[in-house]
C-alpha positions as CSV (number, residue, x, y, z in Angstrom):
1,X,-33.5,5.3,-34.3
2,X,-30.9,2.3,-34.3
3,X,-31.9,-0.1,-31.9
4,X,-29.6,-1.4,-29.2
5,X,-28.4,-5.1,-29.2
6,X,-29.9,-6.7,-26.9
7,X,-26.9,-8.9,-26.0
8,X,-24.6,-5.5,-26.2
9,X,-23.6,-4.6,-22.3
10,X,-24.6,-0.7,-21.9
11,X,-21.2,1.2,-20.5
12,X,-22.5,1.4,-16.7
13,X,-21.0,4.7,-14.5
14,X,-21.6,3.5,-11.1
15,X,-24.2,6.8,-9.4
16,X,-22.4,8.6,-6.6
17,X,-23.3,7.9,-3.3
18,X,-25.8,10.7,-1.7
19,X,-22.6,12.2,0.1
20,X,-20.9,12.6,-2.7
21,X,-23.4,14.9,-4.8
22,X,-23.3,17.3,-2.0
23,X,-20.0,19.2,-2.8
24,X,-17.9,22.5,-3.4
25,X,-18.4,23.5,-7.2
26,X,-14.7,24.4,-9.1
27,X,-15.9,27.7,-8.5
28,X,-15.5,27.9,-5.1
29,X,-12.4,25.9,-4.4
30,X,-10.7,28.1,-6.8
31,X,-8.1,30.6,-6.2
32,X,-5.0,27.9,-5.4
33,X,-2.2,29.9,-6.9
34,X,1.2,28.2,-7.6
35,X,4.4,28.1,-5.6
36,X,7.1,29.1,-7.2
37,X,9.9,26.2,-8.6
38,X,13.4,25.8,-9.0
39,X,14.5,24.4,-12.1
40,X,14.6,20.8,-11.4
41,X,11.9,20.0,-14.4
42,X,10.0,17.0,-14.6
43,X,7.6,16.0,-17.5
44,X,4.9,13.4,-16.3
45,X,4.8,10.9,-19.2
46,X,1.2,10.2,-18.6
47,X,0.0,13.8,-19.1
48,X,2.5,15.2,-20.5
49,X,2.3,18.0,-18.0
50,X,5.6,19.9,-16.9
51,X,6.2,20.2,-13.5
52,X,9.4,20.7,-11.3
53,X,10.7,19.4,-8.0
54,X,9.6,21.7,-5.1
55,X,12.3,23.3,-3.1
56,X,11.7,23.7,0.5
57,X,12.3,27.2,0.7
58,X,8.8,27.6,-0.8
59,X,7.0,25.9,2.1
60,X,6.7,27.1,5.6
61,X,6.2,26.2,8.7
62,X,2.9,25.1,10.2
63,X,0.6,26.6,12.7
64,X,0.3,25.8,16.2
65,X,-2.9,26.5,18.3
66,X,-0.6,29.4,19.9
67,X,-0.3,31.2,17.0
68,X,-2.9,34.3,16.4
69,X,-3.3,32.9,12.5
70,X,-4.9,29.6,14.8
71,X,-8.6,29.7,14.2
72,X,-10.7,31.4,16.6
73,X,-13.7,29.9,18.4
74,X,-16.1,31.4,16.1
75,X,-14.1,30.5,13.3
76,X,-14.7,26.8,14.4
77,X,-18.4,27.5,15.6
78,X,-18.6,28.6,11.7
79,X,-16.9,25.7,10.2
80,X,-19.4,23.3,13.0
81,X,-22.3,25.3,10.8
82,X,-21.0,24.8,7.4
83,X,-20.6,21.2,8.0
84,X,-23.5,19.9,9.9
85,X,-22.0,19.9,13.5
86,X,-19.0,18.0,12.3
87,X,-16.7,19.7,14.3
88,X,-15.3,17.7,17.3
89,X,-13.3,19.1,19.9
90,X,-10.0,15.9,20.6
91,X,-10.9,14.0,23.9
92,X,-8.6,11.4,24.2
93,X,-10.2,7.9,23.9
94,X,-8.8,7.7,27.7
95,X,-9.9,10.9,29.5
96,X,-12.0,9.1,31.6
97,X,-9.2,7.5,33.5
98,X,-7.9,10.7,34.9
99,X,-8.9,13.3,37.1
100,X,-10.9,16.4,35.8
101,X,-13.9,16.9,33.7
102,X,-14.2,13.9,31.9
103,X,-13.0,11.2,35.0
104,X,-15.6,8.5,35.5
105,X,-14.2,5.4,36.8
106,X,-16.4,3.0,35.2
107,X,-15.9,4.3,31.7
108,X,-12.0,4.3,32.6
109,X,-12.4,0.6,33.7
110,X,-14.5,-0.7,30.5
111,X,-12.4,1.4,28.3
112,X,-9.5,-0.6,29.6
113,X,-10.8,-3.9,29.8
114,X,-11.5,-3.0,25.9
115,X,-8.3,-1.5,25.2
116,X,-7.0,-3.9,22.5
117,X,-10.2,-4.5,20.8
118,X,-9.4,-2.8,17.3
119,X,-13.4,-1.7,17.0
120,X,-12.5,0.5,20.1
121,X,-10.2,2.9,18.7
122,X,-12.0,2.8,15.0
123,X,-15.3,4.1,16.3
124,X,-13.2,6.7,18.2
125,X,-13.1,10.2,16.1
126,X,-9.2,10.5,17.0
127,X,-7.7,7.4,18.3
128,X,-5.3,5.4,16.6
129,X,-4.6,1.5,16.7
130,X,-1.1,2.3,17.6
131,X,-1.2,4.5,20.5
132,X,2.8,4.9,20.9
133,X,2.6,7.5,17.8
134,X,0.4,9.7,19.6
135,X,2.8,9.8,22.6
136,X,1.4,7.8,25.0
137,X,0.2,10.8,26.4
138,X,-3.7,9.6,27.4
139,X,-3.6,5.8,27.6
140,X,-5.3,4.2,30.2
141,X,-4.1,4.6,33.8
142,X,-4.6,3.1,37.6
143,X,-3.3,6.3,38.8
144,X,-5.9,9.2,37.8
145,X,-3.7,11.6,39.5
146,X,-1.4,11.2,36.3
147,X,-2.1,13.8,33.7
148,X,-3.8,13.3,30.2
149,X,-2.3,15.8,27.5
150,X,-3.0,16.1,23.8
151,X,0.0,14.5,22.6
152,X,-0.2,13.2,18.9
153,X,-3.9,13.4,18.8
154,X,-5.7,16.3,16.5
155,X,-6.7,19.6,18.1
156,X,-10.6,19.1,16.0
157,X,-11.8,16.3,14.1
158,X,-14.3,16.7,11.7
159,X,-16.4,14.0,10.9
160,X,-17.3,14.2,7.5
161,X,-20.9,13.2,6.3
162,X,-20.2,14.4,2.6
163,X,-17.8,15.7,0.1
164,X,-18.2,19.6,1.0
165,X,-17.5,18.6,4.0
166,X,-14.0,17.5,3.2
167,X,-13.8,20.3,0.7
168,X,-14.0,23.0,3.4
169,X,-11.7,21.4,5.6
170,X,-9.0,20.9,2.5
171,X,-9.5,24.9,1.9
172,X,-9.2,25.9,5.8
173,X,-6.3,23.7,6.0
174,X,-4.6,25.0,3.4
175,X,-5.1,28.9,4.0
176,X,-4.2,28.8,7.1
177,X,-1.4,26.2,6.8
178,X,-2.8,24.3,9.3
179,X,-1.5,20.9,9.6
180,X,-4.1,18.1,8.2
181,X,-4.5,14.4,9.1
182,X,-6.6,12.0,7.2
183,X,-8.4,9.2,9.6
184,X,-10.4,6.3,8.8
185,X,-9.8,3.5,11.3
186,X,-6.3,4.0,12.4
187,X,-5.1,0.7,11.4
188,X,-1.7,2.0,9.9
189,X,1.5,1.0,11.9
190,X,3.1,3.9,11.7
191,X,0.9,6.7,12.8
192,X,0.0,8.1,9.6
193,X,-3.4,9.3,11.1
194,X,-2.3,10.7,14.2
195,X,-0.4,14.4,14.3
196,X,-0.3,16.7,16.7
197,X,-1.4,21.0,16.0
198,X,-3.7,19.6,13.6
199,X,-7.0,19.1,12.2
200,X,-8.4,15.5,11.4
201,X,-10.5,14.5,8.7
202,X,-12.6,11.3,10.1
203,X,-13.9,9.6,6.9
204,X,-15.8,6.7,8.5
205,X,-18.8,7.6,8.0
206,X,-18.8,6.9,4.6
207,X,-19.8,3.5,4.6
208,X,-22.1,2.9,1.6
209,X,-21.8,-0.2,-0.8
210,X,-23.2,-0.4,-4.0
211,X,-23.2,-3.6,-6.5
212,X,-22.5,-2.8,-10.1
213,X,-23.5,-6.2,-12.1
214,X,-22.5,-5.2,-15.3
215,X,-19.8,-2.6,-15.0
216,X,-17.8,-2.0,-18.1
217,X,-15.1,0.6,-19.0
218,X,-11.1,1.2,-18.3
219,X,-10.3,-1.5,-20.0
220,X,-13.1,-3.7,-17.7
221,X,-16.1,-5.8,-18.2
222,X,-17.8,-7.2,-15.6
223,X,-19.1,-7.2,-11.9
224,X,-18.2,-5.0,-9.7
225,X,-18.6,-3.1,-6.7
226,X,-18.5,0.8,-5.8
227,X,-17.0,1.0,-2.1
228,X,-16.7,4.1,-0.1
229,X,-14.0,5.2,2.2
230,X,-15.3,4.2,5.6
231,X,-15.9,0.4,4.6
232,X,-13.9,-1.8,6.5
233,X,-13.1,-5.2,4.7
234,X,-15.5,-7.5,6.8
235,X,-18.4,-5.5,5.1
236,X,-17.2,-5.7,1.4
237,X,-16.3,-9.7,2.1
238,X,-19.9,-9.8,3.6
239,X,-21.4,-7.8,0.6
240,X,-19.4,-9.7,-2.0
241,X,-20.8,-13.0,-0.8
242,X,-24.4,-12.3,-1.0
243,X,-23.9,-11.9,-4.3
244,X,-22.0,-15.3,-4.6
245,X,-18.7,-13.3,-5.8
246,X,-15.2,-11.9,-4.0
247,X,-13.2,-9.2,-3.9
248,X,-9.6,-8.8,-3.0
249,X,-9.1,-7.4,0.4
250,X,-6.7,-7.6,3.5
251,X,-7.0,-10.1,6.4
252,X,-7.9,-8.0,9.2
253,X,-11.4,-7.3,10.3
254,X,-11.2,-4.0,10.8
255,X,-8.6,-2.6,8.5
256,X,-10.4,0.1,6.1
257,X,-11.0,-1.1,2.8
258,X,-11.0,2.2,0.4
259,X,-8.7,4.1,2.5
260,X,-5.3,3.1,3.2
261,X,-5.2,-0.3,2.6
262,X,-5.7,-0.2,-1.3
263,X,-3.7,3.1,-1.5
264,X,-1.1,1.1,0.6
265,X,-1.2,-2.0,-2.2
266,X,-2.5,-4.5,0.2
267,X,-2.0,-8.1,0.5
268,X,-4.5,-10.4,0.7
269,X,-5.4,-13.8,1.3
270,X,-6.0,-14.5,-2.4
271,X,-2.9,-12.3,-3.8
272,X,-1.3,-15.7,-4.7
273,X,-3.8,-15.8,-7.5
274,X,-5.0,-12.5,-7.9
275,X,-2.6,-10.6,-6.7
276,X,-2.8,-7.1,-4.3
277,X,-6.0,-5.0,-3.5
278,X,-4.6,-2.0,-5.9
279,X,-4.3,-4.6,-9.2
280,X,-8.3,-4.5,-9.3
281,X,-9.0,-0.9,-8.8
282,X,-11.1,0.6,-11.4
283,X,-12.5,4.2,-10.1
284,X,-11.5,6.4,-7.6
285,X,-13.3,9.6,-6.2
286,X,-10.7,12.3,-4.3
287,X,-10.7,15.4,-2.8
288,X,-7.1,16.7,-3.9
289,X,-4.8,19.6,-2.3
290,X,-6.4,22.1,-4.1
291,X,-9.8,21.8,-2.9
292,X,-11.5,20.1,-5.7
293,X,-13.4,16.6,-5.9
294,X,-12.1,14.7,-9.0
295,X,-12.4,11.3,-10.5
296,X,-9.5,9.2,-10.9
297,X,-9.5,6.2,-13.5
298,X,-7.4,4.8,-16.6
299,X,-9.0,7.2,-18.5
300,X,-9.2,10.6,-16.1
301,X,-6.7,12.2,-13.8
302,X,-4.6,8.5,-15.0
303,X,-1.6,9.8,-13.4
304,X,-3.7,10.5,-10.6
305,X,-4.8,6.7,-10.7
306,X,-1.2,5.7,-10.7
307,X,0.1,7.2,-7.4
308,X,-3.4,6.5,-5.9
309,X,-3.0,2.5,-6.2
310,X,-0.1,2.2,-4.3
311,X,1.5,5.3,-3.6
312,X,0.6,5.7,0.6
313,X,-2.4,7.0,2.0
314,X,-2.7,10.7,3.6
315,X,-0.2,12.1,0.7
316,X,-2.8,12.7,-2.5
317,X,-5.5,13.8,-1.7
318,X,-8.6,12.2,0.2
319,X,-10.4,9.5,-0.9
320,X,-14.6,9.4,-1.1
321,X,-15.0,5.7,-2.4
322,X,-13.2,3.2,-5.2
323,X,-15.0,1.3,-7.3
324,X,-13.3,-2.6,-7.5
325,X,-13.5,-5.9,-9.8
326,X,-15.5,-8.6,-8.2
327,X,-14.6,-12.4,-9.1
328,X,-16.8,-15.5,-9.1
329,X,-16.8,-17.1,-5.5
330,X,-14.4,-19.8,-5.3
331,X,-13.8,-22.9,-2.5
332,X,-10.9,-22.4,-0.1
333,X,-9.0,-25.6,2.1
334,X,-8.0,-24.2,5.2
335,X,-5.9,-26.0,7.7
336,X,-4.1,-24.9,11.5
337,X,-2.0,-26.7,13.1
338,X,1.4,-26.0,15.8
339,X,3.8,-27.5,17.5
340,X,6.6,-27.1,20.1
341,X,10.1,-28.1,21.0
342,X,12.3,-27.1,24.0
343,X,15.3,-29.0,21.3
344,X,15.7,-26.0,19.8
345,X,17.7,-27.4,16.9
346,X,14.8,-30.0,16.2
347,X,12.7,-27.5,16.2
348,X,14.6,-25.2,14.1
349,X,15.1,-27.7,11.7
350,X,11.3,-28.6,11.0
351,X,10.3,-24.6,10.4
352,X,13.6,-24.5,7.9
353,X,11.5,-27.2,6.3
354,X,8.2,-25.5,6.1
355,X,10.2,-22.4,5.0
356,X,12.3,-24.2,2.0
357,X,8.2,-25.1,0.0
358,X,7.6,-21.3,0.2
359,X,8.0,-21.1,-3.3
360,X,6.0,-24.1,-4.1
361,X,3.5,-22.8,-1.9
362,X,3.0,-19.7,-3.3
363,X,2.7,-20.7,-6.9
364,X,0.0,-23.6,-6.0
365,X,-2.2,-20.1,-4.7
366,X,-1.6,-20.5,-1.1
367,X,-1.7,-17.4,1.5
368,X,-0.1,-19.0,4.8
369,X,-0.7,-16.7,7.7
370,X,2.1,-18.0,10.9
371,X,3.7,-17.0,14.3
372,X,7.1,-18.5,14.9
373,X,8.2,-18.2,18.6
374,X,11.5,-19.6,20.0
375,X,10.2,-23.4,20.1
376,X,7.2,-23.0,18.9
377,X,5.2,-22.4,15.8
378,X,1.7,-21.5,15.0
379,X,-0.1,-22.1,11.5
380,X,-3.3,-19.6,12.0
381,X,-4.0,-20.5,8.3
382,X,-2.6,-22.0,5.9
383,X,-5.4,-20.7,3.7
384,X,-5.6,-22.1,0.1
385,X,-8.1,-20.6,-2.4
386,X,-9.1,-23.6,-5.1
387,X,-7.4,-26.0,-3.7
388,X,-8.8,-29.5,-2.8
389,X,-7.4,-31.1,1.4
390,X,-5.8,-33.7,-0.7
391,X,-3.5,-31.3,-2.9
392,X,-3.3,-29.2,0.5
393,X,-1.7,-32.3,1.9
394,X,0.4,-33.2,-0.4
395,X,2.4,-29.7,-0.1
396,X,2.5,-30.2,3.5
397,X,3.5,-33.4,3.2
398,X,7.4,-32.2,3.3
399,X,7.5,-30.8,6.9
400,X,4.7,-33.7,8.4
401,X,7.3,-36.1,7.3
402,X,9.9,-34.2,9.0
403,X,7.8,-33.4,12.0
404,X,7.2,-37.5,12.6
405,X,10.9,-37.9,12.0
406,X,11.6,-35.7,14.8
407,X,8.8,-37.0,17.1
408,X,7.6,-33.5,17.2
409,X,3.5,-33.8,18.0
410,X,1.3,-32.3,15.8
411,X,-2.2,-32.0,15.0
412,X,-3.4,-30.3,11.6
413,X,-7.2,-29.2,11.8
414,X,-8.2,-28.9,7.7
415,X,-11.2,-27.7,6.8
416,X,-12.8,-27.0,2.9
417,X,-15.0,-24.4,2.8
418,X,-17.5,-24.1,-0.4
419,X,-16.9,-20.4,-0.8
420,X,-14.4,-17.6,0.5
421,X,-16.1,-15.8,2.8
422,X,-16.9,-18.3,5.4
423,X,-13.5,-19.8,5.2
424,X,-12.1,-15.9,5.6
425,X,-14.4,-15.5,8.4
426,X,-13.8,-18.8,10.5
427,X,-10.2,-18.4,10.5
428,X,-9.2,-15.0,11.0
429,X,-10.1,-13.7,14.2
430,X,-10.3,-9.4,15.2
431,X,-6.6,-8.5,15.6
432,X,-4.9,-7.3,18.9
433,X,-4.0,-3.7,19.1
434,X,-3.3,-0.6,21.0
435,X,-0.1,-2.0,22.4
436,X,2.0,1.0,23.9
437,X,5.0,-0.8,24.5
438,X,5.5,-2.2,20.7
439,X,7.2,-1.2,17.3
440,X,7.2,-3.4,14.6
441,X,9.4,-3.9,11.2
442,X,8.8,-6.0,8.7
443,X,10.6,-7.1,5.5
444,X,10.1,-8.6,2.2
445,X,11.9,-12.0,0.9
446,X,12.1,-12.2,-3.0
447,X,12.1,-15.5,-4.8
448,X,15.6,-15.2,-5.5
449,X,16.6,-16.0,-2.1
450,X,15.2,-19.8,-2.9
451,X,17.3,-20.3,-5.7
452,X,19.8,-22.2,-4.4
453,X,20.3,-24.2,-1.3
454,X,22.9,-22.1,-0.3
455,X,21.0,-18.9,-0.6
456,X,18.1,-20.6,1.7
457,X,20.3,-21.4,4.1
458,X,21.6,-18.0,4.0
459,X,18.1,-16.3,4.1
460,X,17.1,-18.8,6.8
461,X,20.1,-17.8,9.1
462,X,19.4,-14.3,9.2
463,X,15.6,-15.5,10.0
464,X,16.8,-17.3,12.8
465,X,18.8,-15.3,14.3
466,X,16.3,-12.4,14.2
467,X,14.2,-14.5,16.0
468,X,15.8,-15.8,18.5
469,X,17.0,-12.1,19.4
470,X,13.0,-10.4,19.3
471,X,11.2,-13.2,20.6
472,X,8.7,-13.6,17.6
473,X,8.0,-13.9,13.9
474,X,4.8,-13.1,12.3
475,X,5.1,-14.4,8.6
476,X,2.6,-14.3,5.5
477,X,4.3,-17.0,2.6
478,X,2.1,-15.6,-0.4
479,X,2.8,-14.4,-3.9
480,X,1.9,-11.1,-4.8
481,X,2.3,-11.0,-9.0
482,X,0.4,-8.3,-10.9
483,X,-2.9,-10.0,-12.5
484,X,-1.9,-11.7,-15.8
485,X,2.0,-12.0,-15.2
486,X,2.2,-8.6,-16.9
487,X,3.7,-5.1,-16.5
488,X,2.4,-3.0,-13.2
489,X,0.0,-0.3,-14.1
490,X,-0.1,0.8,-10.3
491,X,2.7,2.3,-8.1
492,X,2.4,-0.6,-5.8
493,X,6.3,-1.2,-4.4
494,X,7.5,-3.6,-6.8
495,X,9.0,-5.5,-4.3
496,X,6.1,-7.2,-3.7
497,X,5.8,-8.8,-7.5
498,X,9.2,-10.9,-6.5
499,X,8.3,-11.4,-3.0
500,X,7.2,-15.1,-1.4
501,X,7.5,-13.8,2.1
502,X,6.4,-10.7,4.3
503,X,7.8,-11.2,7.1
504,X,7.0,-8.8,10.8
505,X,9.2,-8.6,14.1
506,X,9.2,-6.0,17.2
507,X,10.7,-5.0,19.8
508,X,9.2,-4.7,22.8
509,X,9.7,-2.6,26.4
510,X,8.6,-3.1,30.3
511,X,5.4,-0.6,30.3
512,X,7.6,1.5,32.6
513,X,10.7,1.8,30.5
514,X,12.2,5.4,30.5
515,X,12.7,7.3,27.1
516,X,16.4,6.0,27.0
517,X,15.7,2.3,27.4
518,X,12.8,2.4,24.9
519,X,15.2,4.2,21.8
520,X,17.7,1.5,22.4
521,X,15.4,-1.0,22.3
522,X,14.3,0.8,19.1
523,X,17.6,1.2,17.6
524,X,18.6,-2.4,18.1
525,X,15.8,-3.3,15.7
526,X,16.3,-1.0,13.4
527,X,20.0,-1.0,13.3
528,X,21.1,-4.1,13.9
529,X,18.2,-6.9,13.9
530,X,16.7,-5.8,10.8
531,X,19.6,-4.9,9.7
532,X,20.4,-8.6,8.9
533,X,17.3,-8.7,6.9
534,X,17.8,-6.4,4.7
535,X,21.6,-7.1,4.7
536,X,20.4,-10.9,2.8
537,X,17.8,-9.1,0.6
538,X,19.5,-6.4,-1.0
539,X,17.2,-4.3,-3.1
540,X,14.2,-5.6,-1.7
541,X,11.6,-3.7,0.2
542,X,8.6,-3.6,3.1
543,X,5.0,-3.2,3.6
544,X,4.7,0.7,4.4
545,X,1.1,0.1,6.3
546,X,3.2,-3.2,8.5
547,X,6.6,-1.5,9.1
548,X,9.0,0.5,10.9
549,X,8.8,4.5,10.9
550,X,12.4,4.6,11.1
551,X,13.1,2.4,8.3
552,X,16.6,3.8,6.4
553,X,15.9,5.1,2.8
554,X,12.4,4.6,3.6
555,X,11.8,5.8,-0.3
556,X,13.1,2.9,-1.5
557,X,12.0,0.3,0.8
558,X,8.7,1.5,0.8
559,X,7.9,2.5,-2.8
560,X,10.9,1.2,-4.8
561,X,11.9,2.2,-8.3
562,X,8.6,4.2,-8.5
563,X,9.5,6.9,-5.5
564,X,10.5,9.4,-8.3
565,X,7.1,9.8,-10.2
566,X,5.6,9.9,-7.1
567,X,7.6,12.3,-5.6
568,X,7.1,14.5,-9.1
569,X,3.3,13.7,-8.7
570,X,3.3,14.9,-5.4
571,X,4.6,18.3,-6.4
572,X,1.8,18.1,-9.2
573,X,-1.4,17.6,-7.0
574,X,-0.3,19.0,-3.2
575,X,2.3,21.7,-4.4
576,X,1.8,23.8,-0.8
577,X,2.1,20.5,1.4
578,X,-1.2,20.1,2.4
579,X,-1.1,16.4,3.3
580,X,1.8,15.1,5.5
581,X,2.2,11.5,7.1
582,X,5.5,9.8,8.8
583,X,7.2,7.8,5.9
584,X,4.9,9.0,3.0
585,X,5.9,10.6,-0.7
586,X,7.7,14.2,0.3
587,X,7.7,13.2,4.3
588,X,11.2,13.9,3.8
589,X,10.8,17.7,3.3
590,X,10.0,18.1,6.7
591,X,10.4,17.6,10.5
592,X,8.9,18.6,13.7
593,X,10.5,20.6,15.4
594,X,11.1,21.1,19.4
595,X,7.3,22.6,19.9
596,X,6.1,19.9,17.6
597,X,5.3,22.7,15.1
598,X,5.5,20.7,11.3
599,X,8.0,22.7,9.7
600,X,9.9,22.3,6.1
601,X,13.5,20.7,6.5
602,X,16.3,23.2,6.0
């Protein structure tokens, strides 16, 4: 028997969590026939496998409760049995606030005072961190006479505690051509797990993480950590640390890690020198259209792997856990600061100076995280990953000089933290959500618009002006570049790899707005505010989970050169349409219809 090195690193397969050995064998989820295609045919390069586009005459409409194929209660009671009492019959988060079975004032009143806490609506089986996509049709209320209806929320939820769990709702979804929604905190700005008629898959329950020291294959040696679906990112930080390493993650709090922030691409606060959550994606574990659970790596299901880093959640398949790189721990300078003007030229002309070191910024590895308001700015951080105060300084040095020059007080608070996580967690606070009277779009600014002074001052115009029409900026100066300066191997927009800014306005309506003054309100943002943005950055993009549903040529803006193979790839895994979400890969094959019944676009 040859004896192993012991130097040599054995190949390491990270063990599935317990929930994930309880599944559907191939067996069962068989019998998946295939649609029928026209002749548009595609060849996937990285299997080699045929496929073709689908045409919408082979999809049909889905069911609504009224229908006789809706399930009955004992199909539900049977489903409740299959999955350990996962079944949950939708209350609204709100109920409570109006009259009828489920009114009780003092839950109404402490679900209120609670309202924009993000943890609220993630612990919730069905509510969503964006309420206006679910219709405003149960938010909370000083009138209980008012009624509380459905809306956009989910028929059932089911709460999935394991992989068959997911499997059986995947198969009932799909026989019946019931509509399916895929929920793990909500976070997403666009509704993508809210639907109405439909049946919710609640994956937060699966919040297991496991540390892989020595992981090694797909092209990877090194530490790692397997992560499943219902982690949010302060528990992978916080697991990460104790183990005196990082891993790249969002800003937020409460924004789910596995789920639709990596399958979104996410930013992060280290992307300026690592680059987005998807770049250090090494496993992932999915339950696809068909029923089955698959791995998805370099090396299996690679095409799979592609769409999955990057390509939107809710539109593959459902994802179990990922398993991700994990760096050394590294120091981080911090520093906040703001100040105000009612010169609004004086003011103007210090944040065009903070703008014009973006790109200097973002190659020194900063991640700037800032509100700009008409006359007044907020840096909430400037957050610099390996940086020392005195280099920190030094590239803020630019707009303190202009700011004493203009007599503008200010009063930077800089901090250097010895490793990431504390610096993370001192200086970004739980977001703000469940606004009802809110939509947001956002934009990304390429390098190129620095090149010259002229194109800055162009850039900075339409900024401006954008501004001082919504009210308020919220801006992230970072660089997102793919690991190593090389090619993409993800389908991550590639928008981002040339982008030094993301940048986020709304619009915003009286809570008592009617329907008419609430779409022109809507309109003007689209249409005509970020209009101007898009206008200056031609060919550009935005952040799909921090964006606007009504985005034009949302393939492009969203996903870029890469829409096509995802599209085809779509067709490949979910051929009968099993997954839908507003603005993801083959949205556009359907619409809802006047009795909100999802149906395929004639």
């Amino acid at each position: 028997m040859q004896r192993r090195n012991s130097t040599e690193i054995i190949p390491t397969t990270p063990e599935p969590f317990p929930y994930e050995n309880v599944i559907l064998t191939d067996v069962v989820a068989q019998g998946y026939p295939e649609l029928g295609f026209d002749d548009d045919v595609y060849t996937d390069s990285e299997s080699n496998t045929t496929i073709s586009r689908r045409s919408v005459k082979d999809l049909i409409c889905k069911i609504l409760p009224s229908d006789r194929s809706w399930p009955t209660s004992t199909v539900w009671s049977l489903v409740n049995a299959l999955t350990g009492q996962g079944v949950i019959p939708t209350i609204p988060l709100a109920a409570p606030c109006y009259r009828g079975q489920y009114y009780n004032a003092a839950k109404c009143a402490d679900i209120t005072a609670r309202w924009s806490d993000s943890d609220l609506h993630d612990q919730d089986p069905s509510s969503i961190m964006s309420p206006f996509f679910q219709g405003l049709s149960c938010i909370p209320t000083t009138n209980p006479g008012d009624k509380c209806l459905l809306g956009g929320y989910s028929n059932y939820v089911l709460k999935a505690t394991s992989v068959s769990d997911i499997q059986i709702a995947v198969n009932l979804a799909r026989n019946l051509n019931m509509r399916l929604v895929v929920k793990n905190t909500g976070h997403d700005f666009s509704g993508k797990s809210a639907g109405a008629n439909s049946l919710s898959i609640w994956t937060h329950s699966f919040n297991d993480i496991n540390y892989v020291p020595k992981y090694r294959g797909n092209g990877y040696s090194g530490p790692a950590f397997k992560v499943g679906a219902g982690v949010q990112v302060r528990d992978i930080y916080a697991a990460a640390y104790k183990q005196r390493l990082m891993v790249v993650g969002g800003e937020g709090l409460t924004v789910g890690y596995a789920g639709g922030y990596l399958q979104g691409g996410g930013h992060s606060p280290l992307s300026s020198i690592l680059g987005m959550g998807a770049d250090h994606v090494l496993e992932i574990e999915v339950v696809t259209g068909d029923g089955r659970f698959v791995t998805a790596s370099s090396s299996q299901n690679s095409d799979l792997f592609w769409a999955l880093r990057g390509g939107g959640g809710g539109t593959f398949g459902v994802v179990t856990s990922v398993v991700v790189k994990a760096y050394p721990d590294v120091p981080v300078t911090t520093v906040t600061f703001d100040f105000q003007s009612s010169d609004m030229e004086a003011f103007w002309s210090a944040v065009e100076v903070y703008f014009s070191t973006f790109v200097t910024m973002a190659d020194a590895g900063v991640y700037s995280y800032f509100r700009v308001f008409n006359g007044a700015f907020f840096m909430a951080p400037l957050f610099a990953p390996n940086l020392s105060a005195a280099k920190v300084k030094a590239l803020l040095k630019p707009l303190y000089n202009k700011l004493d020059e203009l007599k503008i007080p200010y009063s930077p608070v800089m901090t250097e933290h010895k490793s990431f996580y504390p610096a993370w967690q001192t200086n970004f606070p739980k977001e703000l959500v469940g606004q009802t009277n809110l939509q947001t779009a956002s934009r990304l600014f390429p390098r190129q618009n620095w090149a010259t002074k002229q194109k800055i001052n162009q850039t900075f115009a339409a900024i401006r002006s954008v501004v001082e029409a919504q009210g308020m900026l919220i801006g992230f100066n970072m660089k997102n570049e793919f690991p190593g300066g090389g090619a993409s191997d993800n389908s991550v927009n590639p928008a981002w790899r040339q982008s030094v800014m993301h940048a986020i306005v709304g619009a915003s309506w009286a809570v008592d707005a009617t329907a008419a003054a609430i779409k022109t309100a809507r309109n003007n943002l689209t249409n005509v505010q970020i209009k101007k943005w898009r206008d200056i950055t031609p060919g550009s993009g935005s952040y799909m989970s921090e964006s606007d549903i009504n985005e034009p040529n949302f393939q492009q803006a969203f996903y870029g050169s890469n829409y096509n193979r995802l599209y085809q790839l779509k067709q490949k895994y979910d051929p009968k349409g099993v997954f839908f979400a507003p603005t993801a890969v083959g949205s556009e094959d359907w619409l809802i219809d006047g009795s909100s019944r999802l149906c395929p676009r004639n």
